[in-house]
Backbone as CSV, one residue per row, in Angstrom:
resi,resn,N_x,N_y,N_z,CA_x,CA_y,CA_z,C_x,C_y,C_z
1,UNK,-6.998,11.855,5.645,-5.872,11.343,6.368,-4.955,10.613,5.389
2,UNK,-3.832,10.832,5.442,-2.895,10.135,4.895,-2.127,9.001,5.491
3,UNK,-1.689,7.624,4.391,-1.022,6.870,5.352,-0.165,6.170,4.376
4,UNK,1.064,5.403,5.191,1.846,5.246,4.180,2.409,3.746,4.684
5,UNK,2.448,2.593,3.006,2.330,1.372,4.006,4.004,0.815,2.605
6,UNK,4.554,0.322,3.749,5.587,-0.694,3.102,5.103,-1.745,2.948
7,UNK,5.549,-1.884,1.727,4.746,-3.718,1.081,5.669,-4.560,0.769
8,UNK,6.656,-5.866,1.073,7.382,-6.645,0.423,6.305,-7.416,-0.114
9,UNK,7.173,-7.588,-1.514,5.831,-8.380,-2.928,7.057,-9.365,-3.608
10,UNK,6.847,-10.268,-3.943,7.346,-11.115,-5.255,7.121,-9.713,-6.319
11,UNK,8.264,-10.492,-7.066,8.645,-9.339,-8.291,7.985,-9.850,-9.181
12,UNK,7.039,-9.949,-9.779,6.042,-10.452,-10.690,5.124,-9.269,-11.325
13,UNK,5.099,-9.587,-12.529,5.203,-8.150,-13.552,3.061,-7.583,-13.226
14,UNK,2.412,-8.665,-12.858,1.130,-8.043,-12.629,0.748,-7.598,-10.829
15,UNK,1.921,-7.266,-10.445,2.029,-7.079,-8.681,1.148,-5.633,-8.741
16,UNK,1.581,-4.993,-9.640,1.617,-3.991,-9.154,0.378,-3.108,-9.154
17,UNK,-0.007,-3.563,-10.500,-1.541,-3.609,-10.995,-2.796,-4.272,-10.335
18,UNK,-2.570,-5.368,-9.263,-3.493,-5.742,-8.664,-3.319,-4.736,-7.293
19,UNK,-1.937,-4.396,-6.539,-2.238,-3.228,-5.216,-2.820,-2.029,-5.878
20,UNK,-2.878,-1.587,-7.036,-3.621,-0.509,-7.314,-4.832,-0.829,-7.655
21,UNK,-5.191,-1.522,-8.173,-6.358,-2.055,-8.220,-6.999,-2.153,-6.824
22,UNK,-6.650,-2.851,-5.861,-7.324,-3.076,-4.514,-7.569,-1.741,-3.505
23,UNK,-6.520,-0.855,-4.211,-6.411,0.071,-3.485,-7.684,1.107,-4.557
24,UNK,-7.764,1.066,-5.325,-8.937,2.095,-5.852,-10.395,1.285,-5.578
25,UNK,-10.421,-0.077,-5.760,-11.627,-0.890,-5.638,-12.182,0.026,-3.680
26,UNK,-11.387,0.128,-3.027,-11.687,0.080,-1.637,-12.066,1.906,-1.486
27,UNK,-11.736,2.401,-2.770,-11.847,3.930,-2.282,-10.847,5.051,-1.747
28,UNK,-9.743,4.475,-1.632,-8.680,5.121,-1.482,-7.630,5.998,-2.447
29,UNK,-7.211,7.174,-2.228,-6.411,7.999,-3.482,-4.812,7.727,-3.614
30,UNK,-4.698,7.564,-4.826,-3.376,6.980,-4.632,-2.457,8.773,-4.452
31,UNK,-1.354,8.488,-3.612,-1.029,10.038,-3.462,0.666,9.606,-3.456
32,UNK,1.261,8.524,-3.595,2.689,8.244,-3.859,2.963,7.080,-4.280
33,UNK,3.794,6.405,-5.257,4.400,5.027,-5.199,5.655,5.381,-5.308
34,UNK,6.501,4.224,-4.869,8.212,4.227,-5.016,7.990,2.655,-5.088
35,UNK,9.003,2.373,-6.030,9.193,0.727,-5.898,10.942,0.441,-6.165
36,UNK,11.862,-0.656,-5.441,12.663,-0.912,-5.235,12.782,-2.340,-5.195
37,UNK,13.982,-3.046,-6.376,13.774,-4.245,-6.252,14.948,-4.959,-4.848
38,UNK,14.131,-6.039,-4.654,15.116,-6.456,-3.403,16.710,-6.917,-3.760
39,UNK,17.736,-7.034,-2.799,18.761,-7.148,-3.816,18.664,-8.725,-3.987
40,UNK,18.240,-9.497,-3.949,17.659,-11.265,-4.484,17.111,-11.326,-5.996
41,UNK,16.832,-9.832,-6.129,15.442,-9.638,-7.337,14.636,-10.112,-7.566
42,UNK,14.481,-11.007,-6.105,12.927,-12.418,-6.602,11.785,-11.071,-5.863
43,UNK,12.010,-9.853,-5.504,11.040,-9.453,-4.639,11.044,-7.902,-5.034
44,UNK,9.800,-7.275,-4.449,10.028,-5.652,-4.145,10.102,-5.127,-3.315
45,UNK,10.444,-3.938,-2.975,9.831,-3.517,-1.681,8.993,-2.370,-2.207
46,UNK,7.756,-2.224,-1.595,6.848,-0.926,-2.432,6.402,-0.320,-1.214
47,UNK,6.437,1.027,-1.414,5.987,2.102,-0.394,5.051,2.783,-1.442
48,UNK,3.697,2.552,-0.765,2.504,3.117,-0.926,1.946,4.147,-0.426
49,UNK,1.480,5.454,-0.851,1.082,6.573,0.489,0.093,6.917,-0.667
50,UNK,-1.329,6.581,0.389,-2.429,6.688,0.095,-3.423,7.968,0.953
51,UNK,-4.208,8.384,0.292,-5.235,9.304,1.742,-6.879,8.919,1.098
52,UNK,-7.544,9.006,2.772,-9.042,8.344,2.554,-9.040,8.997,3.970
53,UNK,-10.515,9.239,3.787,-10.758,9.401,5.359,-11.379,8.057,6.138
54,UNK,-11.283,7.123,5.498,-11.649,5.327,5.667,-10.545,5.238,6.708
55,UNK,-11.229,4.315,7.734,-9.881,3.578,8.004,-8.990,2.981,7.857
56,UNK,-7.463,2.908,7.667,-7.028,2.465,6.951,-6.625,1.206,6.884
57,UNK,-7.460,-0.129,8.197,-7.845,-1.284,8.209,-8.015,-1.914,7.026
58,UNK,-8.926,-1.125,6.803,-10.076,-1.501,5.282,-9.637,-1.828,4.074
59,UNK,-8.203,-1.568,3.965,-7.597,-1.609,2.493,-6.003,-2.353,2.975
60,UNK,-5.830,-2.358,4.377,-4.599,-3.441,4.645,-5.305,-4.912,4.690
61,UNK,-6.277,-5.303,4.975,-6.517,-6.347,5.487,-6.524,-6.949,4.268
62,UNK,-7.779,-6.221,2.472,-7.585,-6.660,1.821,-6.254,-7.232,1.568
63,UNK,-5.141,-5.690,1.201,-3.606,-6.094,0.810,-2.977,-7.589,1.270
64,UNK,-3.323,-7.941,2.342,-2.521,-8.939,2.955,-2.861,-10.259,2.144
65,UNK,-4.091,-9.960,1.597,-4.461,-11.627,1.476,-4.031,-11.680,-0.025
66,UNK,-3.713,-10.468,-0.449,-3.372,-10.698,-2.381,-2.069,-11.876,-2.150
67,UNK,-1.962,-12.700,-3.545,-0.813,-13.753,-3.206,0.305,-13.162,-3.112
68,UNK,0.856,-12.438,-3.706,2.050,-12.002,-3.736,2.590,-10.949,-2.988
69,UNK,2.007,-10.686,-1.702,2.150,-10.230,-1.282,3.062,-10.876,-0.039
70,UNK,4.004,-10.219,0.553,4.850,-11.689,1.303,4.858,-10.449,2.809
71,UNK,4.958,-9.351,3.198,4.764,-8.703,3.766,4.523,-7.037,4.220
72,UNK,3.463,-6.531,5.130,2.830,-5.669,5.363,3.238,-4.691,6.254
73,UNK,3.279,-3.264,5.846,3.534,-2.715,7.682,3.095,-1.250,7.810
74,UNK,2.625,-0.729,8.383,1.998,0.733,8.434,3.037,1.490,8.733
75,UNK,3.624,2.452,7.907,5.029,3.399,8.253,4.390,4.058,8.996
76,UNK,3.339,5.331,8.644,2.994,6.262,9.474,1.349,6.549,8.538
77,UNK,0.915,7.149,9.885,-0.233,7.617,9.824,-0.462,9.388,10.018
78,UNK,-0.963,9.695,8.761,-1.134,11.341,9.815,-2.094,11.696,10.776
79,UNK,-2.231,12.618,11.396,-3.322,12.606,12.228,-3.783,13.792,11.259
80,UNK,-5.854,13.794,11.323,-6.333,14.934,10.960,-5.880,15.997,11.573
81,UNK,-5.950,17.100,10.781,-6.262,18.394,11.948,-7.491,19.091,11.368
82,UNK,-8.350,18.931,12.255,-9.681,19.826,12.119,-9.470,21.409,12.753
83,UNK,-9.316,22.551,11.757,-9.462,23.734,11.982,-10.685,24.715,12.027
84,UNK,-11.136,24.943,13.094,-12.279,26.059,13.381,-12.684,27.364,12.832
């Protein structure tokens, strides 16, 4: 399953390296990044699209608590399709 999460982060040069980090520690494949600085430049906005067949609870809940992380949001989820 694939899923794809918008992250606002402080612009801080080891941000980016700890969501990948949390995100491989938990088992998840990294399958997209885009990063965009906010126009303040104190911030990012990062769109993450990851796939696991984990729920994808399991690796937001970590995300939330990293410090620099200022906010979270699930764009979309795919649904499986199991073919016969």
């Amino acid at each position: 399953m694939q899923h794809t999460l918008n992250i606002t982060t402080r612009n801080e040069a080891s941000v980016v390296e700890r969501l990948l980090q949390v995100t491989r520690y938990r088992g998840y494949q990294l399958a997209g990044l885009a990063m965009t600085p906010l126009t303040d430049r104190a911030g990012l906005q990062i769109t993450l699209t990851v796939q696991s067949d984990k729920p994808i609870t399991l690796l937001t809940s970590q995300l939330v608590k990293l410090y620099d992380v200022q906010q979270l949001e699930l764009a979309s989820a795919d649904v499986a399709v199991l073919r016969a």
